[in-house]
C-alpha positions in Angstrom: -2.3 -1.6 -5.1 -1.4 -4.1 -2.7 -2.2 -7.1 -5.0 -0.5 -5.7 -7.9 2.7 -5.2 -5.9 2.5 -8.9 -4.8 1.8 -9.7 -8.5 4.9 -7.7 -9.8 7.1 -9.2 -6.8 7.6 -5.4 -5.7 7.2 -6.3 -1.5 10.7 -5.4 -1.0 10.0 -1.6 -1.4 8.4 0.3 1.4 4.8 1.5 0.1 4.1 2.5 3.5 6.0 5.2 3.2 5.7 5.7 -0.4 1.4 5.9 0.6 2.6 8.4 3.1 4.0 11.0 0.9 0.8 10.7 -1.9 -2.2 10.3 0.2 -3.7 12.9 2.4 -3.6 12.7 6.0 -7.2 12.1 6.7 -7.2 9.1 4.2 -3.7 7.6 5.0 -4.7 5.3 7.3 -8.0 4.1 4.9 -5.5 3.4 2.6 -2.6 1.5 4.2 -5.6 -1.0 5.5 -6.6 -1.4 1.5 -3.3 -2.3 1.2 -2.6 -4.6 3.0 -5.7 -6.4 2.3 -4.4 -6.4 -1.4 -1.4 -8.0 -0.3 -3.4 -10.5 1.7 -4.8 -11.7 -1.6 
């Protein structure tokens, strides 16, 4: 996800929180890490 929101230009919206309301608790933090490894790239 993180790489195809740097692709798209979409950086200005805040996925953090958008992650936070989709992913479950016990994989939120799994998943913030992924990405921003994705937006790394």
């Amino acid at each position: 996800l993180g790489a195809l929101v740097k692709a798209m230009g979409l950086e200005d919206i805040d996925w953090e929180s958008v992650l936070k309301e989709l992913i479950p608790p016990k994989l939120l933090d799994l998943n913030i890490k992924a990405f921003k490894a994705g937006l790394e790239q």
